[in-house]
C-alpha positions in Angstrom: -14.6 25.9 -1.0 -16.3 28.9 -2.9 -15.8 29.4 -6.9 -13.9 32.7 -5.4 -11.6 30.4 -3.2 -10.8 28.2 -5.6 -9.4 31.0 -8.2 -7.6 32.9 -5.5 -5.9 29.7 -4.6 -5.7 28.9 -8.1 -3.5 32.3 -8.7 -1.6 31.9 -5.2 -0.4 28.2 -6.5 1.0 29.6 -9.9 2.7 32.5 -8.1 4.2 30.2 -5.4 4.5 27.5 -8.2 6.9 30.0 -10.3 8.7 31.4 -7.2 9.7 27.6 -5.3 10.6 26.3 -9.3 13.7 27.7 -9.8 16.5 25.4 -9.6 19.5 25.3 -6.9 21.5 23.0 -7.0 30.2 9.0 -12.7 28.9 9.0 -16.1 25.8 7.4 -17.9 26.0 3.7 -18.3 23.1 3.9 -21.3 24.4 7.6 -23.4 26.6 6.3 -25.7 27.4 10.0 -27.8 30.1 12.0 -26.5 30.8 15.9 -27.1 33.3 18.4 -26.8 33.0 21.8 -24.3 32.1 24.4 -26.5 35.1 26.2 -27.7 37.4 23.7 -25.6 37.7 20.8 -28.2 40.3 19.2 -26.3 38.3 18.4 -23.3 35.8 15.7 -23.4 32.0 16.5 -22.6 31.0 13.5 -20.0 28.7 11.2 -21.8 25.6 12.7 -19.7 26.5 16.3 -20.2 26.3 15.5 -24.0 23.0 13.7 -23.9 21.4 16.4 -21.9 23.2 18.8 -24.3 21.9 17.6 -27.5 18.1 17.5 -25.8 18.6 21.1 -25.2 19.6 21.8 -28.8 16.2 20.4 -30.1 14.3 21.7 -27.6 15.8 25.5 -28.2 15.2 25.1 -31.7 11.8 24.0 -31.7 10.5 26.4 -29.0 12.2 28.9 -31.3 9.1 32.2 -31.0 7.2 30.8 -27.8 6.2 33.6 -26.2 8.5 33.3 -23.0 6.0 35.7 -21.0 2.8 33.7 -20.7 2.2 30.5 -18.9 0.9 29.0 -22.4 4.3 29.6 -24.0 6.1 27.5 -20.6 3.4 25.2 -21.0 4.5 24.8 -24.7 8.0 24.2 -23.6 7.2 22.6 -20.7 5.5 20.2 -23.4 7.9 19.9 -26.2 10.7 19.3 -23.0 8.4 15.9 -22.2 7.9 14.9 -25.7 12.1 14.9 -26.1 12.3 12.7 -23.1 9.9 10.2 -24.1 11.8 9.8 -27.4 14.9 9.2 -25.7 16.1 5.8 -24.2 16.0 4.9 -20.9 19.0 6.7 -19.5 17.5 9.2 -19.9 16.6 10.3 -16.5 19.7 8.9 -14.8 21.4 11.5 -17.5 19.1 14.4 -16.2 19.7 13.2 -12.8 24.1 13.5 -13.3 23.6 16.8 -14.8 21.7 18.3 -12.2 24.2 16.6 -9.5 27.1 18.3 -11.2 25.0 21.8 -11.6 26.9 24.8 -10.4 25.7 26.3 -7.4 22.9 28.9 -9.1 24.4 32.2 -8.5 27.4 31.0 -10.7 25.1 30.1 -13.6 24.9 32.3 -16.1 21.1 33.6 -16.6 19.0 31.0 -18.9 16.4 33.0 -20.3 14.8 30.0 -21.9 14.9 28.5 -18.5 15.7 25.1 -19.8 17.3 23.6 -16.3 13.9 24.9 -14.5 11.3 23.4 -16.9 13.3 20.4 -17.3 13.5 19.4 -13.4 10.0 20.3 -13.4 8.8 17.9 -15.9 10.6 15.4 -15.6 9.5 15.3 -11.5 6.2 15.3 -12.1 6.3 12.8 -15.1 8.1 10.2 -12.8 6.0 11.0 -10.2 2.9 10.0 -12.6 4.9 7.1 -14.6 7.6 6.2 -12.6 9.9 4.4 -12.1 10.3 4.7 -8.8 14.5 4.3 -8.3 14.6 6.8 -10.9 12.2 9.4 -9.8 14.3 8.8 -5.9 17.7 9.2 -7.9 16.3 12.4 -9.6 15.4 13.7 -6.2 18.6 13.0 -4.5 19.8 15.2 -7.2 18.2 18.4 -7.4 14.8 17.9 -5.0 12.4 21.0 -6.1 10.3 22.9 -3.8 7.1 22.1 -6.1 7.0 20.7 -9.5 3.8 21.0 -11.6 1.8 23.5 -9.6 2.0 21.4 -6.6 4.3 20.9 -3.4 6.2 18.4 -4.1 5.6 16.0 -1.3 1.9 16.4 -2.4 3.0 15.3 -6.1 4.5 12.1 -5.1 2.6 11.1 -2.1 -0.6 11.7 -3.4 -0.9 12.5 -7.3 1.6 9.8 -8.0 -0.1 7.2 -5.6 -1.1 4.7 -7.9 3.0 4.0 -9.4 4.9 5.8 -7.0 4.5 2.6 -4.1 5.3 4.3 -0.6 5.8 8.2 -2.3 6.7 8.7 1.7 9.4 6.6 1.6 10.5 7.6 -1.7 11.3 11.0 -0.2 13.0 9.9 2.7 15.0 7.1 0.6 16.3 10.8 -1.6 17.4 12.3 1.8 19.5 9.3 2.5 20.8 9.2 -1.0 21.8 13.0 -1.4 25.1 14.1 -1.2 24.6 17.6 -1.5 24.0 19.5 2.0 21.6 21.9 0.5 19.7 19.3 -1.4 19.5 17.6 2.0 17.6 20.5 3.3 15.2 20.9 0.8 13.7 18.1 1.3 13.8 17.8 5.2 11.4 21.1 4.8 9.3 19.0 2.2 9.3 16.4 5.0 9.1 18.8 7.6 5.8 20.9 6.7 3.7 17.7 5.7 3.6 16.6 9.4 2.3 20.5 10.6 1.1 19.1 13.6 4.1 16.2 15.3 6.1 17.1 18.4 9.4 16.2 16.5 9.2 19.1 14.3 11.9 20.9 15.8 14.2 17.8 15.4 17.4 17.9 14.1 17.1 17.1 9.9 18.0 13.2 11.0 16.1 12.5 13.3 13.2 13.9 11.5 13.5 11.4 9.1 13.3 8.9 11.6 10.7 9.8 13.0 8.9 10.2 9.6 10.0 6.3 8.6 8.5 5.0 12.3 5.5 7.1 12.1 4.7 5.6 8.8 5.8 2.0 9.8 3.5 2.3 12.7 0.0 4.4 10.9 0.4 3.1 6.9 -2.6 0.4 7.6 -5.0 3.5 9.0 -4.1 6.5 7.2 -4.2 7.6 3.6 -2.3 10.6 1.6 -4.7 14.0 2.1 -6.2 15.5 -1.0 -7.0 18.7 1.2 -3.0 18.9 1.5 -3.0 21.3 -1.7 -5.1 24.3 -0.4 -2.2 24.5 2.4 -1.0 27.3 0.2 -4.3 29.1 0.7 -4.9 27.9 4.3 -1.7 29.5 5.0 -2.4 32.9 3.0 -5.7 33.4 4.9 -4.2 33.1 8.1 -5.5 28.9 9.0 -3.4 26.0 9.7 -2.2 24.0 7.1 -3.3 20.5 7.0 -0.8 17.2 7.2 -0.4 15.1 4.3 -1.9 12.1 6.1 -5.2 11.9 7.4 -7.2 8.7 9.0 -8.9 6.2 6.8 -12.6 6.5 7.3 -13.0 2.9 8.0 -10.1 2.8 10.1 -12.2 2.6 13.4 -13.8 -0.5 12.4 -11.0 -3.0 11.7 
């Protein structure tokens, strides 16, 4: 790919990154702090919606002047967002997870100019994806399951940038379907599942079935294939009028076992 390539697709992915972001959408066992609905002291803030709350707090404050019209200033909360997390316990994401669950559909939400719900899904998706662990990073996604997270497709982010602690990233995906209990959720992530096999004659499957297919097809081509790094340009591929690519691709020393 030429140096010109690579910065159109580099300024494609940011747009595309900025436009799939946004966020649609039984208490934590670890928070132990409880709140109070703002100017509703009588009613009790669940456990998680109080964790979740206070991060926000500290996270307003300290972004407090970030410049909220350059990528460096979302990058700075994007940071100071991850830096919260990694000081909080281990609840943490099951907390995240609970209050994205319970999230308002998003044309009831009132307009977030700090974008807190948007960075935070995107963060913590792609920190899982990189760290794990893997139930939480599945629980997160059977949540609120974003379009892309970190510049990238999502399916790209866990089956191939998160290969090395994200066991089966595939499966992972799939295991979210199954777990969701939110029909729009559900969608979102058959059309992650969906557009990494471009190619397969079940495409037009019902969102089930697809799934199936996706859990025999891996069963059946784990031992030969290996995640795509090409998979990434698709947004490029698809902008100059070529085919995406799948996710998968043939090992190179596949033929010879």
């Amino acid at each position: 790919m030429t140096s010109g390539q690579k910065s159109l697709l580099a300024g494609i992915s940011v747009v595309s990154f900025l436009a799939l972001s946004c966020c649609r959408t039984s208490p934590s066992p670890y928070a132990s702090a409880g709140g109070t609905v703002p100017n509703h002291p009588a009613v009790t803030r669940p456990d998680y919606e109080a964790a979740v709350a206070k991060i926000r707090s500290v996270w307003l404050e300290r972004c407090r002047g970030v410049d909220l019209r350059t990528r460096e200033g979302w990058q700075t909360r994007s940071d100071e967002l991850e830096s919260l997390v990694r000081r909080s316990g281990p609840g943490v994401y099951h907390d995240f997870a609970e209050h994205f669950r319970h999230l308002p559909p998003e044309v009831q939400r009132p307009y977030d100019p700090y974008q807190f719900d948007e960075i935070a899904l995107d963060r913590l998706v792609s920190l899982l994806a990189y760290e794990g662990p893997r139930a939480a990073l599945c629980e997160l996604l059977a949540a609120e399951c974003p379009e892309g997270a970190n510049f990238e497709p999502t399916e790209y982010l866990v089956v191939y940038l998160g290969r090395e602690r994200i066991a089966d990233g595939l499966l992972a995906l799939c295991d979210a379907y199954d777990q969701t209990v939110d029909p729009a959720n559900r969608r979102r992530i058959a059309t992650l599942l969906r557009r990494a096999f471009p190619t397969e004659p079940w495409q037009g499957d019902g969102d089930c079935r697809l799934v199936s297919h996706i859990r025999a097809w891996y069963a059946a081509n784990k031992s030969r294939t290996v995640p795509n790094e090409a998979y990434d340009t698709n947004t490029y591929r698809i902008a100059i009028g070529e085919k995406p690519v799948p996710l998968f691709v043939e090992r190179a020393d596949a033929g010879k076992e």
